[in-house]
N, C-alpha and C positions, 0 to 999 in steps of 0.2 A: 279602191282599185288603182293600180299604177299603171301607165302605160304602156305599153313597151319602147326601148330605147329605138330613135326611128335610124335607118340604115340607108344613107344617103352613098353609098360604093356602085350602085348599077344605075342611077340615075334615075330613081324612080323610087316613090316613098308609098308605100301599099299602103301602113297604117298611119296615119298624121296625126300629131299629136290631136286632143282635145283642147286642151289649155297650151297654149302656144305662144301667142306674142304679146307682152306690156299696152297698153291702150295710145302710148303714145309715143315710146321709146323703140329704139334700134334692134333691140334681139328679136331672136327666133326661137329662143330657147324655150322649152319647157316653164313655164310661171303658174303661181296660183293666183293671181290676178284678175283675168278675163278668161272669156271661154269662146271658143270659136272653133267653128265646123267649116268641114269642106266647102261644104256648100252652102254660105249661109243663107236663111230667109232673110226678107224684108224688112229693116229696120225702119226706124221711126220716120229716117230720110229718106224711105225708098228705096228700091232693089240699087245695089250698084253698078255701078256701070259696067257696061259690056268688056270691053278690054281691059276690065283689075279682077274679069272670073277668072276659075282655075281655067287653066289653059287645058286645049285638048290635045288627045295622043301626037295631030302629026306637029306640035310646037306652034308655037306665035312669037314673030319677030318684032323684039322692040329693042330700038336703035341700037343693033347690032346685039341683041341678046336674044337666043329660044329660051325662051321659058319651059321649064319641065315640069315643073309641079309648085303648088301654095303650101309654105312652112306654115305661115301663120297668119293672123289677120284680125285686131283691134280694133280700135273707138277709132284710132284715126291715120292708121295705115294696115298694109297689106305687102306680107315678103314671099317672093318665090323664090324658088332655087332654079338659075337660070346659067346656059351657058355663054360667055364670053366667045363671041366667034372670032374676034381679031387675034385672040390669047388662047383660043379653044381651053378655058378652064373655068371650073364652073364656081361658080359667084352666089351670093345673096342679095337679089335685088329687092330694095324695100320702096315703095311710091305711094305717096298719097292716097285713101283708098277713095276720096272725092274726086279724083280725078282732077280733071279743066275746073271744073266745078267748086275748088276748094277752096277758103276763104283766105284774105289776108296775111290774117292771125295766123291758119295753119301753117300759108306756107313758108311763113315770119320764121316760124317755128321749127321747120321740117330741116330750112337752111342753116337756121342757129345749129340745129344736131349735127349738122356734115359738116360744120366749120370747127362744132367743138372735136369731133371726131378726128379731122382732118391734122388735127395740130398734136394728134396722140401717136405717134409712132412707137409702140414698143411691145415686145411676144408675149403680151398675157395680157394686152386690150385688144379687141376685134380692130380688124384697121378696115379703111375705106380705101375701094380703087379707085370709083367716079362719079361724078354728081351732073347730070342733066335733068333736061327736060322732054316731056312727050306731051305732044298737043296741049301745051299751056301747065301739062304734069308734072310737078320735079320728080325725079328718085335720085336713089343712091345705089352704087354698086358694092357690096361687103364682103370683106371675105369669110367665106362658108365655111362654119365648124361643125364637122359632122358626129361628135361623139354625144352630143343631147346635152342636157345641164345636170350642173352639181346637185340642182335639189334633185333632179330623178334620180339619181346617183344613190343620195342620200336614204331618199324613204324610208325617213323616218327612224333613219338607224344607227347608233352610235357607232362612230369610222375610228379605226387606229390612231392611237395620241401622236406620236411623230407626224405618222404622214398627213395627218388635220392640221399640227402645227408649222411643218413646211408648206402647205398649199397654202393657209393663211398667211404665211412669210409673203410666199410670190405676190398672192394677192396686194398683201400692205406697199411692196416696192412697186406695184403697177399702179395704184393710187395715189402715192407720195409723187410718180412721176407726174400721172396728170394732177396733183396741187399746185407742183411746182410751175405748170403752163396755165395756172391758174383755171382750172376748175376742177367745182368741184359733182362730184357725181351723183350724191343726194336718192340712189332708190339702188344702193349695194346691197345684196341679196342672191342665194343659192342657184333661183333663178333665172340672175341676172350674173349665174358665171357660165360661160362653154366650157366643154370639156372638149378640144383639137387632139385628137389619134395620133402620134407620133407616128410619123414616116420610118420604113427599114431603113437603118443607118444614116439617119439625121438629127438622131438626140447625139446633144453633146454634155446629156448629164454623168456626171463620174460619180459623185457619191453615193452611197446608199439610201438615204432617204429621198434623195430627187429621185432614184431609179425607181423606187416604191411607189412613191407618189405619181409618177410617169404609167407604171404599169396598173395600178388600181384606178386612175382617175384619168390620164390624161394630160395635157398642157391647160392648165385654166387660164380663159380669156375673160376679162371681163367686158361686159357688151350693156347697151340700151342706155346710150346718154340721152335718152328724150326728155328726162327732166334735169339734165345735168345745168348747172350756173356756173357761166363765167365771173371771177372776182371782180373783174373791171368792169363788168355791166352796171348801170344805175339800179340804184335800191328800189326805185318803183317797178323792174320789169318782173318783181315776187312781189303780192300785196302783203301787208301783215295781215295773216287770219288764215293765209293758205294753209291747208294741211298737206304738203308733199311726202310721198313718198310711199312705203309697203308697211303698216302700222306692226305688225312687231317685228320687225329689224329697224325701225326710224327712230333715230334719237328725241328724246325728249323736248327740246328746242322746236323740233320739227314735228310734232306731235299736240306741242301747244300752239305751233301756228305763230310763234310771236318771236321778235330777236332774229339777228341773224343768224343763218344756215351756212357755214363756211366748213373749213377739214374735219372740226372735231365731230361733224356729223357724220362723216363715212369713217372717222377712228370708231366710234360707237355699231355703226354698222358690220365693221368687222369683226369688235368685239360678240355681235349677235350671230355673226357665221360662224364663230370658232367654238360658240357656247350651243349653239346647232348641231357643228360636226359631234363634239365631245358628249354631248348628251341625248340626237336623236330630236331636239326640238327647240324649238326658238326660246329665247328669254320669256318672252310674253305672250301671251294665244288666248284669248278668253272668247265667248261662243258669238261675238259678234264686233264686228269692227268698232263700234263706240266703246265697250268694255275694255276688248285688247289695248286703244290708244289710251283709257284711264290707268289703265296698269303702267305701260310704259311713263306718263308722267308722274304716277304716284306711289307705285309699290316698288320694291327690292327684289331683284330677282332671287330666285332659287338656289343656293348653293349648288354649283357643277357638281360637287363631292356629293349632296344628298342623294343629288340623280344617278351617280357613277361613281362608286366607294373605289378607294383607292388611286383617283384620278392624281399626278402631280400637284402638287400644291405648288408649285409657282407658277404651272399651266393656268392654272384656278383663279391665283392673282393676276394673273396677265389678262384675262380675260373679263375678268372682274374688274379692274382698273379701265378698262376699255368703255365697259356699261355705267359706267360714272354719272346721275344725274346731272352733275355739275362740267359742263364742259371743261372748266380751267384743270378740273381733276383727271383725266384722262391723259392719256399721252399727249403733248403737244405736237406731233406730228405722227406718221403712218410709218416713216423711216425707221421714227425711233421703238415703234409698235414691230417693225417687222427685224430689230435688231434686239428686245428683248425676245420676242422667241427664237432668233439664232444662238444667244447666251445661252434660252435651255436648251437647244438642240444642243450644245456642244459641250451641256452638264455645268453651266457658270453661272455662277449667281446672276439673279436677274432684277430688275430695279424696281418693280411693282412690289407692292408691300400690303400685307392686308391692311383692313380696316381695323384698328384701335376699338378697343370696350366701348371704350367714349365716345367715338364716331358713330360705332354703330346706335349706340343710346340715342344718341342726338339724332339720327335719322328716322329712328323709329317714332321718337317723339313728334318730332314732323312730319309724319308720315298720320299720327295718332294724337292730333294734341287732345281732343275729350279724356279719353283714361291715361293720358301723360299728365294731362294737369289734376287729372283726380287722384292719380297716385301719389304726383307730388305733394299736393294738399293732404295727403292720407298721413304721407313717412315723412313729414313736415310737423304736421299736428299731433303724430304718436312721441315722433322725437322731441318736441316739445313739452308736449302732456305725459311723457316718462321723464324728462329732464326736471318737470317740476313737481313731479310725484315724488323722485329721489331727491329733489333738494329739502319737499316737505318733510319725507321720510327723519331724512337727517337731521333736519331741524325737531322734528318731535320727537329723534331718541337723544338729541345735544339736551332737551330741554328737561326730558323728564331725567336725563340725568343729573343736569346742574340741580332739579329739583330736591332729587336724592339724597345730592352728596351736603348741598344744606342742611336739610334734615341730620343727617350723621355728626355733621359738626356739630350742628346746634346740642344733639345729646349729648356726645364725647365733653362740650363746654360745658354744660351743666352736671354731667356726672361729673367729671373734675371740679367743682365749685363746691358740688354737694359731699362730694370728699374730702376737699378741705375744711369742711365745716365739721364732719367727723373726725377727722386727725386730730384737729386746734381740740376739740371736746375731752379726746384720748392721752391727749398730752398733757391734759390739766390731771390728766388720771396716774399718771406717770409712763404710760408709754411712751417711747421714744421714736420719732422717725427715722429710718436709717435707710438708705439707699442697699446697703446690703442687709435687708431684713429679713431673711430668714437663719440665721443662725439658728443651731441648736440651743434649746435650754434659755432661749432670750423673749421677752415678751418685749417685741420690737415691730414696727410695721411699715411699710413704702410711704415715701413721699407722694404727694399729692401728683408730682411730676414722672418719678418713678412709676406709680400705677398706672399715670396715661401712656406715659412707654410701653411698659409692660403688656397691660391692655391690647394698645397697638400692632405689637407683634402676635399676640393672641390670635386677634382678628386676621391680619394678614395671610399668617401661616395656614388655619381651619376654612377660612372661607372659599366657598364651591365657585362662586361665580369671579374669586380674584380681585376684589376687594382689599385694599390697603390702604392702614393707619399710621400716620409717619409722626414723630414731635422732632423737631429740631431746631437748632440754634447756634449762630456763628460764637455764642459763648460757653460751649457744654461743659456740663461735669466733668471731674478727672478722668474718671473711671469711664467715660464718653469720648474721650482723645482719641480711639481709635478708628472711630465712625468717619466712615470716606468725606471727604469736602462736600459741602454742597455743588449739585451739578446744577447746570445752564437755569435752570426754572425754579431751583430754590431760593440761590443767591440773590436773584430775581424780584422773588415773591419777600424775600427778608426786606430789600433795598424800599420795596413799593409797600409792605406793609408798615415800615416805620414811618415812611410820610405820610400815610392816610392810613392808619389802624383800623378804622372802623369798615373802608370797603374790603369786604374780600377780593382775591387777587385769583382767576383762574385762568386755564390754556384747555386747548380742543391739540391733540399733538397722538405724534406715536410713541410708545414707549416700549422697549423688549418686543417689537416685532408687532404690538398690537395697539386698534387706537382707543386712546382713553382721557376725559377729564380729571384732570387736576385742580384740587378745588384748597386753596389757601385761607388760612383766617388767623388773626395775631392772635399770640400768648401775650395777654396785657397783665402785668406784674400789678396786683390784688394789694388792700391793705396788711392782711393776713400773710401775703410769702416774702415780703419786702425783709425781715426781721431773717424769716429762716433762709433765705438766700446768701443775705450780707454773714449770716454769720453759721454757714453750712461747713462743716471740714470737706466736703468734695468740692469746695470751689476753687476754682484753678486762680491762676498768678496774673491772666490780664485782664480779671471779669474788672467791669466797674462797680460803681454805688451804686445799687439798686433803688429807684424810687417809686412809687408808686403812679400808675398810667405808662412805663416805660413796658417796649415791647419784647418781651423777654425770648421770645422763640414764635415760633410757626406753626400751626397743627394742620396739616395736609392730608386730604381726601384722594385717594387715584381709586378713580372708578373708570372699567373696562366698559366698550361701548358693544362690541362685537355680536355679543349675544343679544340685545337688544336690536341691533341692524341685522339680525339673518331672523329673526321674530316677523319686522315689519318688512322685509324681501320676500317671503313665504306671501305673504297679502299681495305687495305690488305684481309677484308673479300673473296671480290667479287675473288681475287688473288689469293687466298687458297682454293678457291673451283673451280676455272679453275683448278691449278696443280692437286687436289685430284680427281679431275673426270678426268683426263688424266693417272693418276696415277694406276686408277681405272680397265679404261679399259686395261690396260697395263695390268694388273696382272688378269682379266679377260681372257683376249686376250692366256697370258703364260698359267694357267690354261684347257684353252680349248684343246691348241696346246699337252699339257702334256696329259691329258684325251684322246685324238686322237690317239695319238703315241701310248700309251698302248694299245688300242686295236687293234691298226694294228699291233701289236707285239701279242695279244695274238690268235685275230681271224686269224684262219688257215684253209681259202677255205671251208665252210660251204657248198657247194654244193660235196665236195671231200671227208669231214668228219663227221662220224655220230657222233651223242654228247655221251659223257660217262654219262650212269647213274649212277655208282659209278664208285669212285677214286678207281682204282687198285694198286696194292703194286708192288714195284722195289725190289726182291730177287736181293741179293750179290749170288755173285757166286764165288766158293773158286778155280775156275782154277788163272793160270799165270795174267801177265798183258795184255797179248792179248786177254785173253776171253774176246769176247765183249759182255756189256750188252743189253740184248735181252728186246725191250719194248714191253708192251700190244697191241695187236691191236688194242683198242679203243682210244689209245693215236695219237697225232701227231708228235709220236717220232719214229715210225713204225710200221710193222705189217702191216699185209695185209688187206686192205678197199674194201669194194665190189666196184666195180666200178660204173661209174654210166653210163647209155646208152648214154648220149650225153654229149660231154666237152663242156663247153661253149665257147662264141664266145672270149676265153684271153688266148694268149700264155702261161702265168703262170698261172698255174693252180694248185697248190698244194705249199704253203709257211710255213716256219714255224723257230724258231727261239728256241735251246734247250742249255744246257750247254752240255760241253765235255770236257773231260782231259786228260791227258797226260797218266793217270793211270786208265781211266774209257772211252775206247771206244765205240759207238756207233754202232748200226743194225739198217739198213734200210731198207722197203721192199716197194718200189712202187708198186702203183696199179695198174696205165697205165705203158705203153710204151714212151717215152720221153728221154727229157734230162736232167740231174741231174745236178744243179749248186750252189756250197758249196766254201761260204767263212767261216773264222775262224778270230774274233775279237777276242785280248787277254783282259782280263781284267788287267788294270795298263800296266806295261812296260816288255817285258819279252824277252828273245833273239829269233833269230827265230828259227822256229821249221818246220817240215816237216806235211802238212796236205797230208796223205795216203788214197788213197779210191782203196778198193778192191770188185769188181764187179764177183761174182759167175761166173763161165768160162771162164773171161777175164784177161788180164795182168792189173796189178796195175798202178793206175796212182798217179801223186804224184803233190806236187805247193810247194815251199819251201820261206820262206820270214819271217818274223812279221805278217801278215796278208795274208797269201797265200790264191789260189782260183784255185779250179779246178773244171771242165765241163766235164761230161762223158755220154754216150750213155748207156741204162739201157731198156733193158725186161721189160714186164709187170712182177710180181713177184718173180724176182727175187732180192735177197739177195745183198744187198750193206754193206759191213764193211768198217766205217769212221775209223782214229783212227790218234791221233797227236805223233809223236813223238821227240824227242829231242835229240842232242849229248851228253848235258848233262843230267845227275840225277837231273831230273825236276815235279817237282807235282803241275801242274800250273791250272789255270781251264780258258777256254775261251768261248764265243757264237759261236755256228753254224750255220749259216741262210744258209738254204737250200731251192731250190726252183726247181719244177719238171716243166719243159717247155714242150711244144707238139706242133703243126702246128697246126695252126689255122683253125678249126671247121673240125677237125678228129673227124670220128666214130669211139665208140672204143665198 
């Protein structure tokens, strides 16, 4: 349910907001922060004081201000809407809500905001008129914007891409200005913008999107520097561990508590307004403030385009560039933030750029290393274990070819031997060898050489699988002159068969488009051919003396490899889709187990805790290192939970898993009655430390180790103080899993 927008023109506010003021900042606006009633009851410090109630009808004069009515009212202030009778105009006075009463610290504090404030002159930050005191009380005088805030505005509802990306503009230039006076704002948010009414004939905006943006929304002021930091303050006045800020609009930095919080935390912040306007919802929101701040430091937000099709894609980038985990990656200033959205307002290319394939790989992976490195290990080991299935592959069809084409020689040399031995037989008969042996009417027959030719082309020409038998020689027959030169691999196989005859000479190569061995073996001139060579009439003019062991020619094997290689590819298929569907489920399998584990890490006893409907802010607090930080009650980080009439039938009944530091202690407040049992994981390696838990009216109990663990007996609401410490000056951050035990099936 939304409020209605409160109407501040007759001096008097019927409905006040519910959710009103920051718990320790300057507005008045509209927040989902804290909650606060007219009238509040009694808090833990006791009713407050008489002069910070709402005032009554006939007004209450303080130092020259009637008060007319309470905007709002916090952890640690309280603002009305008051008139200025010097000026007769009416004001925002904000005051301590302890009154004379209030401590050091606060009013350290109350002064730091009206000095930070003080130094911001410009129309879209709230400005300050006055800063006194009443009975020992400071306040400030503010000036009052009566149009309610940007979140009520919002509700939740995707607003028009210009005028979201010009109110963002102004925004960015009112924050650039207070960077440049060195501070920084540190809790930017919907609710931490006014919306100021524009006076009849006092806008001096001329364009069309300022006019839009003027009549839909208003003049946006930003307000509530209560946690704002000055740059030139020292590094102790924030400890490391603080968690400042509204957890999903707070930069990552500021979410982890650790590193400095300087501009690029309110660059980020903007970029979560703009990615709110354009979409209707924050980057991050998960159903309880510890979830929401894991998101923020560990997930990727949401593509603007999936929430809103058709949204600009360099509105997208712009915004996207803003929510950068990496501060260096974001805009380096708010300037230059509120000058690429003037580029796209004015249709010009803009400097944000997405993220690269590879980027996003790489984040994801970090984000996932269990099934990133189980994938790599998967498409690592397939790409290897394929690389060397096809090298085997290849190897077993080179092999069984070379085997082959051995074989083929070996017989083509023996039938030719064993043909020579019939020839010489035939010749003693009177047949004659002749190279052209078949004439008619001649009883004549081929030469031993002739037939292996012949043969050769035989084979060549019929054979299915392309098989080829070659004889040649750099000394051919006459009637052979016209046979093309030997190419690259014969002249080759001739040069290397006459120095060593007896090794065959082969190549793995392509040939006519296809790949095949070549398998060589010498023609060694026989006792038998020596006689009919030297004295053949086909023998040409520069043959030599033929002697016997001389290498007369070449007999060459070319066998096609192709058909053998798409044989054993049929196999490797079937092979590679076994490992990749085992592979599959494997990274499936890690996947689900990763998905599981997170939510048993984030879901925290849904019957124990009720859900946050907004993300609540973690205020720093400026005590020692012992002040411990105090969480929301709607968090599972503590606070008191209404209980619920029956525990169910499981000893653990209340689990939850938080960071904690060495310099950033924990408050816990069960809701039943049970047993408390708290381990402390360190993150990396760290020495041990002492895990301390301090039980309201009890003596302290302590577990000392690397990983200590202690078990204590706890009251139903009563106050538990965690807190780690060290012998040394340590600023370490570890997990706490805590876990609340009770007997099984107590009424409580």
């Amino acid at each position: 349910m939304t409020d209605p927008a409160p109407d501040f023109t007759n001096g008097s506010d019927p409905h006040p907001d519910a959710t009103l003021m920051p718990g320790s900042g300057s507005g008045y606006g509209h927040g989902p922060d804290v909650t606060q009633v007219r009238t509040p009851d009694p808090g833990p410090h006791g009713p407050a004081p008489a002069e910070f109630l709402a005032p009554d009808e006939s007004g209450v004069d303080v130092a020259g201000y009637e008060l007319l009515d309470e905007l709002g009212r916090g952890g640690m202030g309280v603002v009305y809407k008051a008139r200025q009778r010097s000026l007769n105009r009416l004001v925002a006075l904000k005051m301590v809500l302890s009154g004379a009463h209030a401590s050091p610290a606060d009013r350290a504090r109350f002064r730091a905001e009206a000095e930070v404030v003080a130094r911001l002159q410009h129309p879209n930050i709230v400005q300050i008129y006055e800063i006194g005191e009443l009975a020992g009380a400071p306040y400030l005088a503010l000036e009052l914007v009566s149009g309610g805030t940007l979140q009520k505005t919002l509700a939740g509802t995707p607003q028009p891409v210009r005028p979201a990306a010009y109110l963002v503009e102004l925004l960015a230039r009112a924050i650039h200005f207070a960077h440049q006076r060195g501070v920084v704002h540190r809790d930017l948010k919907p609710g931490n913008v006014l919306l100021a009414v524009p006076l009849d004939g006092a806008s001096s905006i001329s364009d069309q999107d300022g006019a839009q943006v003027a009549a839909l929304y208003g003049v946006p002021k930003v307000t509530d520097f209560g946690l704002a930091k000055r740059l030139e303050d020292d590094a102790h006045n924030t400890r490391s561990g603080d968690i400042i800020g509204t957890p999903s609009y707070m930069a990552p930095e500021q979410a982890g508590g650790r590193g400095p919080i300087g501009p690029a935390a309110d660059v980020y912040a903007l970029g979560a307004v703009l990615y709110d306007m354009l979409t209707g919802r924050p980057p991050f929101k998960g159903a309880t403030t510890f979830e929401t701040i894991q998101q923020v430091r560990t997930e990727e937000p949401v593509l603007p385009s999936r929430l809103r099709p058709r949204l600009p894609k360099d509105l997208e980038r712009i915004c996207l560039k803003c929510l950068e985990k990496d501060p260096r990656r974001r805009y380096a200033t708010a300037l230059d933030l509120a000058t690429d959205l003037r580029r796209h307002l004015n249709g010009e290319s803009v400097h944000a750029r997405s993220a690269t394939p590879l980027e996003r790989t790489w984040r994801w992976t970090r984000r996932n290393p269990v099934p990133a490195g189980l994938l790599l290990a998967i498409t690592l080991g397939s790409a290897v274990g394929f690389w060397h299935l096809s090298e085997l592959s290849k190897s077993l069809v080179r092999s069984s070819a070379l085997e082959g084409a051995v074989q083929q020689a070996e017989m083509m040399n023996e039938l030719n031997r064993y043909y020579g031995r019939v020839a010489a037989h035939l010749k003693g008969a009177g047949v004659e060898g002749e190279p052209d042996w078949e004439k008619p009417g001649e009883m004549t027959m081929p030469p031993p050489a002739t037939m292996t030719i012949d043969l050769g082309q035989q084979i060549s020409a019929r054979s299915e699988s392309g098989v080829q038998v070659r004889l040649y020689s750099d000394f051919p027959f006459k009637r052979r002159l016209s046979r093309p030169p030997p190419d690259g691999f014969e002249q080759e196989a001739l040069n290397q068969l006459r120095r060593d005859p007896a090794r065959p000479f082969y190549r793995f190569e392509d040939l006519d488009g296809r790949p095949v061995l070549r398998y060589a073996t010498a023609r060694v001139m026989e006792t038998g051919c020596v006689d009919c060579h030297n004295n053949s009439s086909d023998r040409s003019d520069n043959w030599p003396i033929w002697k016997e062991g001389d290498v007369r020619g070449v007999l060459e094997i070319i066998r096609p490899l192709d058909q053998d290689q798409q044989r054993i590819n049929r196999g490797l298929r079937g092979t590679v889709l076994i490992v990749s569907g085992s592979g599959a489920s494997l990274l499936g399998l890690s996947v689900l187990l990763v998905y599981l584990g997170n939510r048993r890490t984030r879901v925290t006893a849904p019957h124990m805790m009720r859900p946050a409907t907004e993300a609540a802010p973690l205020p720093a607090e400026d005590g020692g290192d012992d002040q411990p930080t105090e969480m929301p009650s709607d968090s599972p980080h503590g606070g008191a939970t209404p209980p619920p009439a029956h525990v169910p039938e499981e000893v653990v009944v209340w689990r939850t898993a938080l960071p904690i530091g060495t310099l950033a202690p924990i408050r816990i407040v069960p809701p039943i009655a049970g047993t408390l049992r708290l381990v402390l994981e360190p993150e990396g390696e760290t020495p041990p430390v002492e895990l301390r838990v301090e039980v309201a009216g009890a003596p302290p109990v302590s577990g000392f180790g690397v990983d200590p663990f202690v078990e204590v007996a706890v009251p139903a609401g009563r106050v538990v103080n965690v807190r780690v410490r060290a012998d040394a000056a340590l600023d370490a951050m570890y997990t706490l899993t805590a876990e609340l035990l009770t007997v099984r099936g107590t009424q409580q």
